[in-house]
matplotlib code that plots the C-alpha trace (Angstrom):
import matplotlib.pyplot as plt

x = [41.8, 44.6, 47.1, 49.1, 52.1, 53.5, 55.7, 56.3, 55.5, 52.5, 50.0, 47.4, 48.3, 47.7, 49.3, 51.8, 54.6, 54.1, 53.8, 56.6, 58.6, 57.9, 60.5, 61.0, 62.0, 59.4, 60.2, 58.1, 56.3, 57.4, 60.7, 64.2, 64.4, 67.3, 70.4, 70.2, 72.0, 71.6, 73.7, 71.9, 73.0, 70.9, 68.2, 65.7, 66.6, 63.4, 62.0, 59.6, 57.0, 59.0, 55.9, 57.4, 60.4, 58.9, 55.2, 52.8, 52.2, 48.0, 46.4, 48.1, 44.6, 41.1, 39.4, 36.5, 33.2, 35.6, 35.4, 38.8, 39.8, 42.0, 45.1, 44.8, 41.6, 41.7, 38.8, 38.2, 37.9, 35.1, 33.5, 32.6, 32.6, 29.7, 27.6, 28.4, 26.0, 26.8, 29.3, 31.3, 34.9, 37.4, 40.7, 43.1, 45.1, 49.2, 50.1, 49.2, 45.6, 44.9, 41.0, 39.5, 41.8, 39.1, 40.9, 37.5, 37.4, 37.2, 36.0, 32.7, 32.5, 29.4, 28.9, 30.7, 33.1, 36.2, 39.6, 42.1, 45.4, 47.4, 51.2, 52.3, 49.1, 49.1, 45.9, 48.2, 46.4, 49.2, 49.6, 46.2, 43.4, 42.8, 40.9, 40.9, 38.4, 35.4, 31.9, 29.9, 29.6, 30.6, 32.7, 34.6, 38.0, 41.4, 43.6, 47.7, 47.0, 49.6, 47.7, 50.1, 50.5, 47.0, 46.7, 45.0, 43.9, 45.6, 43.6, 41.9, 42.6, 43.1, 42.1, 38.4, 38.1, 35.2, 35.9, 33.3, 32.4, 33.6, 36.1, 39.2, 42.7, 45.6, 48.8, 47.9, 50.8, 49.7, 52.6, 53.6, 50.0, 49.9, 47.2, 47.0, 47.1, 44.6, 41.2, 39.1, 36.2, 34.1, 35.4, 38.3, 41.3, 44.8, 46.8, 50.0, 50.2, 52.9, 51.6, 54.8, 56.3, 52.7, 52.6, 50.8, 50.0, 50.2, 47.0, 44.3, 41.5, 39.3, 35.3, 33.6, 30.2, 30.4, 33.5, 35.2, 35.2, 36.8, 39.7, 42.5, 46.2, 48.0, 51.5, 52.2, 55.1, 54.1, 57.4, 58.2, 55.1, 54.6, 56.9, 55.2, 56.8, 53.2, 54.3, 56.3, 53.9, 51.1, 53.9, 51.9, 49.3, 49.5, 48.5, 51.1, 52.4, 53.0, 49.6, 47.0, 44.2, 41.2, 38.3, 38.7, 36.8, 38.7, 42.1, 44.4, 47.7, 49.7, 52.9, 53.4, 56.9, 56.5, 60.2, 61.8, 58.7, 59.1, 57.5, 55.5, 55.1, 51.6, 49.7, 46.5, 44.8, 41.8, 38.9, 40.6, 39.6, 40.3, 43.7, 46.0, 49.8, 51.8, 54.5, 55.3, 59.1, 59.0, 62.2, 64.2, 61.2, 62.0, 59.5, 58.2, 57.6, 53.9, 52.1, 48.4, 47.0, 44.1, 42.4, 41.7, 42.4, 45.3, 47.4, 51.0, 52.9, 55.8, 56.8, 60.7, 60.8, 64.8, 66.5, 63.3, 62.8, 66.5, 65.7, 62.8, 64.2, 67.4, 65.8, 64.5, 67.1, 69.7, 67.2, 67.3, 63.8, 64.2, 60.6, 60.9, 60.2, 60.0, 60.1, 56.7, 54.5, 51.0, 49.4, 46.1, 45.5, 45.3, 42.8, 39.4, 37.1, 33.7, 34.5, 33.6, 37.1, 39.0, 41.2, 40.4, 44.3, 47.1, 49.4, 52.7, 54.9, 57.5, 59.0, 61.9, 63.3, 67.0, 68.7, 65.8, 65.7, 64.3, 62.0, 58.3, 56.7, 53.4, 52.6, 49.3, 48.7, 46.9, 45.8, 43.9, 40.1, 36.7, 35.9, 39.4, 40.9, 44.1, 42.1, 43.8, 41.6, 38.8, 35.1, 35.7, 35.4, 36.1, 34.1, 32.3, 30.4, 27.9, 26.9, 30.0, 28.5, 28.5, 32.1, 32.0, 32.1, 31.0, 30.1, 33.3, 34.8, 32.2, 32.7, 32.1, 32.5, 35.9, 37.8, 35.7, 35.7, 39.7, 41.3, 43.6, 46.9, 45.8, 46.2, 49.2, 51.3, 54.8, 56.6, 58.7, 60.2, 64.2, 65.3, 69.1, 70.6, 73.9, 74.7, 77.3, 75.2, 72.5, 75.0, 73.5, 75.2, 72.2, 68.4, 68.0, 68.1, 65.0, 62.1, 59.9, 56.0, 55.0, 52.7, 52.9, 51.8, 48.0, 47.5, 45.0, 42.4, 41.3, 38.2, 40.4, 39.9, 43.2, 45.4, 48.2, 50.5, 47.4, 47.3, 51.0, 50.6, 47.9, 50.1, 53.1, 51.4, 47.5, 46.9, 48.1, 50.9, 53.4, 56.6, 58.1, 60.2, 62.1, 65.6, 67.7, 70.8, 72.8, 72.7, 68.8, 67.9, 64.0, 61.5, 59.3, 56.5, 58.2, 61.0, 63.4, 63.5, 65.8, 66.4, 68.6, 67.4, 67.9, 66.0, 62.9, 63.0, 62.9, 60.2, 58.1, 58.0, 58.5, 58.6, 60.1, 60.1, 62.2, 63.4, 67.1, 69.7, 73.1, 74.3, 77.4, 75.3, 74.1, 76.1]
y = [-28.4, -31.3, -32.3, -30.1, -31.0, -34.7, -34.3, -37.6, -35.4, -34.0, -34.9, -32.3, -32.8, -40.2, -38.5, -40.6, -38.5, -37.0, -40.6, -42.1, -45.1, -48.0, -48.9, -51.3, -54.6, -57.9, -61.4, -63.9, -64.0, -66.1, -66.9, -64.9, -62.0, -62.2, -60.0, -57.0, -56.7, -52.7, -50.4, -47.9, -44.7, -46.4, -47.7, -44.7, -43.5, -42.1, -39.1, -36.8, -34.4, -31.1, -29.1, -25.6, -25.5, -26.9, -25.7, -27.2, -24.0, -23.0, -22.7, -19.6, -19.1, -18.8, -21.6, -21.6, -20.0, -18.7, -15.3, -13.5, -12.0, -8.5, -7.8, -4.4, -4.5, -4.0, -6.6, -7.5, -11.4, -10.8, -8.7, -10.8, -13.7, -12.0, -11.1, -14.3, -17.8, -21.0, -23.5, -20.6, -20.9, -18.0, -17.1, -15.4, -13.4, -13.4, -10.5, -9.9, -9.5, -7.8, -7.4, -4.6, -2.8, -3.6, -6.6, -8.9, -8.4, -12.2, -14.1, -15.8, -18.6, -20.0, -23.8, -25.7, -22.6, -23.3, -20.7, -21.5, -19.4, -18.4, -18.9, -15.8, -15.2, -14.4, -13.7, -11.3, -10.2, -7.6, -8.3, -6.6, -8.9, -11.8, -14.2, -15.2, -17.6, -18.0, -19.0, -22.2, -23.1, -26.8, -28.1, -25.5, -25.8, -23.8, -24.5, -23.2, -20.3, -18.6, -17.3, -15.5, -12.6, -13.2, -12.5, -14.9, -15.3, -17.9, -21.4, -19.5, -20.0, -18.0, -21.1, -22.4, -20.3, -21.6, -25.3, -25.6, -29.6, -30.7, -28.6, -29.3, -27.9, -28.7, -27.1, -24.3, -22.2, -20.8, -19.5, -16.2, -16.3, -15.8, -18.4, -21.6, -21.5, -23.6, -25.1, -28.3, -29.7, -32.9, -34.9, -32.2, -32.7, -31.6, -32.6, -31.7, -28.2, -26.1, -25.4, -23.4, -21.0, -20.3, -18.8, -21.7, -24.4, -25.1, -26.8, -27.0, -29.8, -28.2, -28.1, -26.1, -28.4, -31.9, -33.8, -33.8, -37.2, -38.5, -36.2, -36.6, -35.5, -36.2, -35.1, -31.6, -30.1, -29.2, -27.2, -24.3, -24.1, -22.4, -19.4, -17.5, -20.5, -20.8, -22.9, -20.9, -17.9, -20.0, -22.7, -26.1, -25.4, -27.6, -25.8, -26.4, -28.1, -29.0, -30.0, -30.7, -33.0, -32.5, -35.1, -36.6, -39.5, -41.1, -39.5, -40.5, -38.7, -40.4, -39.4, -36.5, -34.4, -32.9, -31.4, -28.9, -27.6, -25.9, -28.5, -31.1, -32.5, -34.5, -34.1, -36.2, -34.8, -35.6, -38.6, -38.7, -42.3, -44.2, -42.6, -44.0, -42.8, -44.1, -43.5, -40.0, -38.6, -37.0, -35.3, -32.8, -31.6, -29.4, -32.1, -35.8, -36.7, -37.9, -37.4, -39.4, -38.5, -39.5, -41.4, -44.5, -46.9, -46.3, -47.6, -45.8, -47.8, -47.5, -44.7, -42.6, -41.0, -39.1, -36.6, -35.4, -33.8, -32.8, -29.5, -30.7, -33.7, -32.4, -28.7, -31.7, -34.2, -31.0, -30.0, -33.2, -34.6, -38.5, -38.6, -40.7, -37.6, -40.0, -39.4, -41.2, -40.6, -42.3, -41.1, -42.3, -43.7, -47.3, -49.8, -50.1, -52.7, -50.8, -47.4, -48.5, -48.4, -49.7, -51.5, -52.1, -51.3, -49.3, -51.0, -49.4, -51.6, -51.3, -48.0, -46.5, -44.7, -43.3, -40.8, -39.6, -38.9, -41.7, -43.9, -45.2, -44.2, -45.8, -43.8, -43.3, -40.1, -42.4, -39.0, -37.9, -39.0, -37.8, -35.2, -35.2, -32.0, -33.4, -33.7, -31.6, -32.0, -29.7, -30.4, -33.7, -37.6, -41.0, -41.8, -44.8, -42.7, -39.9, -38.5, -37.1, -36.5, -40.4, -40.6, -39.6, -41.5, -44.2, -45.2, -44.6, -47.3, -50.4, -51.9, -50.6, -46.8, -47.6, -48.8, -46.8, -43.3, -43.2, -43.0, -46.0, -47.2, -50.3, -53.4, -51.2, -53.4, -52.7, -54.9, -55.1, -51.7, -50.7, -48.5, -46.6, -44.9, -43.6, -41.2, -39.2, -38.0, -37.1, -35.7, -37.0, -39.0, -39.8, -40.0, -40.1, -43.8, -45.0, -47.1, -46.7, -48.4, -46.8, -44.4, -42.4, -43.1, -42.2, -39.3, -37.1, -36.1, -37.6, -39.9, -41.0, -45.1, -44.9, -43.4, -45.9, -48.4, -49.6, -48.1, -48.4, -52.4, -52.3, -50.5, -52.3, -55.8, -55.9, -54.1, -55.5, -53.2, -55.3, -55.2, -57.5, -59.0, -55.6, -54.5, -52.5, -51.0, -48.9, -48.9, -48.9, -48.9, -49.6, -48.0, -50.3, -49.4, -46.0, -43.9, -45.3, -48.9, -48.8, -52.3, -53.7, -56.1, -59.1, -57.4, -56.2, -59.3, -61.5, -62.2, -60.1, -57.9, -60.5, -57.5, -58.0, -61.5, -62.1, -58.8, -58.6, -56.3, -54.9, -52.6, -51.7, -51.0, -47.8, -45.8]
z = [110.5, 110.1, 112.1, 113.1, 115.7, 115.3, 118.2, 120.3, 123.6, 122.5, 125.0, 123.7, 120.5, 80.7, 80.3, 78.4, 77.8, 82.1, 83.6, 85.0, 84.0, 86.7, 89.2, 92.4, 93.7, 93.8, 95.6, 96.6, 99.8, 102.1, 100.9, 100.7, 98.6, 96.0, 96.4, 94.7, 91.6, 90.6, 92.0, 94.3, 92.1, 89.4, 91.1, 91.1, 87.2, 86.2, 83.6, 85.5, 84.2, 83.6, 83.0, 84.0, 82.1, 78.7, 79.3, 76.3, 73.7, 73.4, 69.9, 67.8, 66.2, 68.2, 67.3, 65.5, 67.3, 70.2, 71.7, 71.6, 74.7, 74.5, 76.7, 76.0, 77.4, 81.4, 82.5, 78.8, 80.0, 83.4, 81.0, 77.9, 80.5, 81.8, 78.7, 77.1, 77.5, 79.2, 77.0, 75.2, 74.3, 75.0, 73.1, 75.3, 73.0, 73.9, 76.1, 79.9, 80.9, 83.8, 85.9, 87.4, 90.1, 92.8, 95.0, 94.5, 90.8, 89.0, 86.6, 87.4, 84.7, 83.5, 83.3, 80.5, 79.7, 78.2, 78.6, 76.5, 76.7, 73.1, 73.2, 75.7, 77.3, 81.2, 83.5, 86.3, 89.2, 89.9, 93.1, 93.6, 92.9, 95.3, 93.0, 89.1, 88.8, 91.0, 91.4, 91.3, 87.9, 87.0, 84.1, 83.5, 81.3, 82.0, 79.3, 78.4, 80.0, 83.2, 86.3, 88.0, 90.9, 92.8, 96.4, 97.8, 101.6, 103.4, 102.8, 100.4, 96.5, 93.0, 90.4, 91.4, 94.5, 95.8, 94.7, 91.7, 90.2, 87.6, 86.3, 84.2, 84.4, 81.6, 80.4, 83.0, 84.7, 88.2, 89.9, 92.1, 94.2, 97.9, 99.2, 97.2, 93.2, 92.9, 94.6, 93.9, 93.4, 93.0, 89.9, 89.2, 86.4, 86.9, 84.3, 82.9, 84.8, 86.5, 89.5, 91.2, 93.6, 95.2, 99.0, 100.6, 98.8, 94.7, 95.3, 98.4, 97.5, 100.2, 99.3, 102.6, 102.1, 100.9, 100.5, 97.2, 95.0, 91.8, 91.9, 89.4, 89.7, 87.0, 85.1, 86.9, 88.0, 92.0, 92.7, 95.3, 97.1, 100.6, 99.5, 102.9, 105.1, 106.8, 109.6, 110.8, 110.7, 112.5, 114.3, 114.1, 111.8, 109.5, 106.7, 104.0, 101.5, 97.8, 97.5, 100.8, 100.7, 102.8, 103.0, 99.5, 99.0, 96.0, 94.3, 91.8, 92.3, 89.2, 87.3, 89.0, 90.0, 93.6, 94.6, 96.5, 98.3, 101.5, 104.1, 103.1, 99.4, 99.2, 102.6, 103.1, 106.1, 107.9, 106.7, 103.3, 101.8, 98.4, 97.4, 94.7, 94.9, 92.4, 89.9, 91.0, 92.0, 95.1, 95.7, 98.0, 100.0, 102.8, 104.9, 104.4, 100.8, 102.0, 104.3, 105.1, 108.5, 110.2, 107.0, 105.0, 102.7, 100.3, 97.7, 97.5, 95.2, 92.2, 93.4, 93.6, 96.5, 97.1, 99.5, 101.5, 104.7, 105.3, 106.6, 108.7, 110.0, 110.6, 112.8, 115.3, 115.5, 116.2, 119.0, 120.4, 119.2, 119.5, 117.6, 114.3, 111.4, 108.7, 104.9, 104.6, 107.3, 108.4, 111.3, 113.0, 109.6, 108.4, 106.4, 107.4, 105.4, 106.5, 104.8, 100.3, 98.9, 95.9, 98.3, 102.4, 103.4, 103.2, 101.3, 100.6, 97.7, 94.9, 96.2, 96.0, 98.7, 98.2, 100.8, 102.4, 106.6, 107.4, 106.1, 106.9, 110.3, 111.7, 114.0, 116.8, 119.4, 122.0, 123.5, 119.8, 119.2, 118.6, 121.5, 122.8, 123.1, 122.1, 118.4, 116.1, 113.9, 115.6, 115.6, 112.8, 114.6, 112.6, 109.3, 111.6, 114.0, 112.4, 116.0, 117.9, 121.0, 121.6, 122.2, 125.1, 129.0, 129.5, 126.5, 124.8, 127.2, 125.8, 122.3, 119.5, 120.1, 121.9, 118.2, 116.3, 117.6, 117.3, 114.2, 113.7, 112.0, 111.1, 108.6, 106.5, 104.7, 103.8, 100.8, 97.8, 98.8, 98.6, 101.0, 100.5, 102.7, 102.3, 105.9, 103.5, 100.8, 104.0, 105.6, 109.3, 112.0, 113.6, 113.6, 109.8, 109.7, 111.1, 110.6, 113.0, 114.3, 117.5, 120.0, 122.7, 126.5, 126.7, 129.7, 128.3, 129.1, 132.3, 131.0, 127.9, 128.0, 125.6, 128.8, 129.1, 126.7, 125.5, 121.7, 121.9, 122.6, 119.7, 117.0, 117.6, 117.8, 117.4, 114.3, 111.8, 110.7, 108.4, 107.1, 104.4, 101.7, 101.4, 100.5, 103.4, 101.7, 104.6, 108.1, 108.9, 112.7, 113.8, 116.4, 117.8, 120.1, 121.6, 120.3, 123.3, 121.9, 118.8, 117.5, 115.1, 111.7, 114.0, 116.9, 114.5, 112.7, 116.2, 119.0, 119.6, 116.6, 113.6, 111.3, 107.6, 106.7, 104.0, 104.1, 102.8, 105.0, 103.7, 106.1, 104.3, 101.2, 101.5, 98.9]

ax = plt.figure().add_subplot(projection="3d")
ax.plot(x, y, z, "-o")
ax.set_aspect("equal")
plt.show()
């Protein structure tokens, strides 16, 4: 699954009080956009959702009609989960609850359940149990209540293991689990949770049949995640990150704090569709602050995005990598009015962007589409064609299997952004300055009808890729059509490129 190596030479590859205050930079198409008048180190103030260190408290009492659940108890909570009927309520009393010392001991819910966690009161898998929730029972409610110390698999989760409908998670703490903390369903709720410190991912919206739909992310904390450093274990996996996305058909990821995870922070990854990014902070990521690969249709918008992929960006620019690693990242992934969406483009506005390495990178692997072996993304072809065996020669070469059976970075539109940069506070020379639209030269495999500048021509000119009415503050450079042609505003702004009208440039302006 996913993407997993973005190198350039690959050839084979609300909550009120958690949503963020609005920030950005409009003008009006088509003409200039005004100087700016607020001082960089200002520009991104923002509150984010510190969930972890000021966690909401659960009820002191068990509610009326609840069934109390006993720390003391070793698998007190499976137990009377068990014997108890669909819809029942469940105290957990403060204190540490533990489950059954066999490794597959859980709790199987049963629909319409509802968990809610007293002041102090922690469901620890001990570093011996792999899973605490489980099953396929739908509507289930986690509530103020710390999972903690689960051993999960890798891509395998603690929180709804096997991806259940329906369910609703609030005020939860899952921390200190190998694996991911949590899984997700259809029509899933995360709201104002820690989700922390976790080996793989804090949250891996992976459903093994079906796609998942209606998912909402809202108000957490996503902080730490990856703790295992998975991509280094399994080197171009692409299997990490604050929180991975996987074939979502519709997400709201809103209001949220994703910082200081090791790699990636929010990583869409393969026939995603319908997502709305806004008004999060995403901030000192080892990797890209987003990442939306091979899929469609997106809205990323009012967003603070600060100091990410330093570590990342810097490993390949100090091993000579002329690649654009950018801060936010599309690849093989644009608009596309066919596939039922809320909006039929990627359209990328009223961001901030402050100190990060680098900025926004289109980017295409001419050499990656259905049935190529250079597809990543193993076994899975475009949302447009149902039957994978017809890309193939000839017919791949004759319209309309030749656009549809490669996944496309099309019709994104870039505006009202500001982008900072101040090389001092990045500490970089070079390479963490870029803007960049671009693809590589098609060679593989032999029968590819992509082999060539072709997609590189179509990227760069054809597509519909746009940049405009921005603010540059600091000395920006941009990539156009391959990592060797490096152009200055004037150059990016001139024939043939015509890239950010009525952008504004102050290259002096950066700190």
């Amino acid at each position: 699954m996913g993407i997993k190596r973005r190198h350039w030479a690959l050839a084979a590859a609300p909550l009120a009080l958690a949503l963020l205050a609005a920030t950005g930079c409009e003008s009006t198409p088509g003409t200039p956009a005004a100087e700016p008048t607020v001082a960089p180190s200002t520009s991104v103030a923002r509150s984010v959702a510190r969930v972890c260190a000021k966690p909401t408290a659960g009820p002191a009492k068990a509610p009326a009609g609840a069934v109390t659940v006993d720390p003391a108890v070793v698998g007190d909570l499976a137990t009377k989960t068990k014997s108890s009927p669909p819809n029942t309520t469940f105290w957990l009393r403060p204190g540490k609850h533990r489950l059954d010392p066999d490794r597959y001991s859980q709790v199987i819910p049963k629909k319409g359940n509802r968990y809610l966690g007293a002041p102090g009161a922690v469901l620890d898998g001990r570093k011996t149990n792999r899973y605490a929730f489980g099953g396929t029972a739908r509507d289930v409610t986690i509530r103020h209540l710390t999972v903690q110390r689960f051993v999960a698999p890798p891509d395998e989760g603690v929180v709804n293991h096997d991806s259940a409908d329906g369910w609703v998670i609030e005020h939860a703490t899952i921390q200190h689990n190998s694996g991911a903390g949590l899984m997700a369903g259809a029509r899933q709720r995360v709201r104002a949770s820690c989700l922390r410190d976790n080996g793989q991912y804090g949250m891996n919206a992976y459903k093994a049949t079906g796609r998942i739909s209606g998912l909402v992310v809202e108000g957490n904390e996503i902080v730490g995640n990856n703790t295992d450093d998975w991509e280094r274990r399994r080197k171009g996996c692409g299997c990490t990150g604050g929180i991975k996305f996987w074939a979502v058909n519709g997400a709201d990821v809103r209001g949220n704090w994703v910082h200081d995870n090791r790699g990636t922070g929010l990583w869409a990854d393969t026939n995603n569709n319908d997502f709305r990014i806004e008004d999060n902070v995403l901030e000192a990521n080892d990797g890209a602050a987003l990442i939306y690969e091979t899929s469609y249709n997106a809205v990323i918008r009012k967003n603070t995005v600060r100091r990410n992929n330093w570590v990342e960006g810097r490993r390949y620019a100090d091993r000579g990598d002329s690649f654009p690693f950018a801060t936010i990242y599309l690849s093989e992934s644009g608009g596309e009015p066919r596939i039922r969406a809320r909006t039929d483009k990627i359209e990328i506005y009223r961001n901030v962007l402050e100190n990060n390495w680098s900025g926004i990178t289109l980017w295409e692997n001419a050499d990656r589409f259905c049935n190529s072996p250079a597809n990543t993304s193993s076994g899975e072809c475009t949302l447009l064609v149902k039957n994978t065996d017809r890309c193939a020669r000839p017919a791949i070469a004759t319209a309309p299997l030749y656009a549809d059976c490669r996944w496309k970075t099309q019709r994104v539109d870039i505006h009202d952004n500001r982008f900072v940069l101040d090389k001092s506070v990045v500490e970089c020379t070079v390479k963490c300055d870029r803007m960049a639209v671009l693809a590589n030269y098609g060679t593989y495999p032999d029968w590819s009808p992509y082999q060539g500048e072709r997609v590189a021509e179509a990227i760069t000119r054809k597509q519909h890729n746009r940049w405009h009415d921005n603010v540059y503050l600091g000395p920006w450079k941009f990539v156009a059509r391959d990592p060797s042609r490096v152009l200055d505003f004037g150059q990016w702004q001139g024939t043939p490129y015509q890239q950010d009208a009525g952008s504004t440039f102050r290259a002096r302006d950066g700190g």
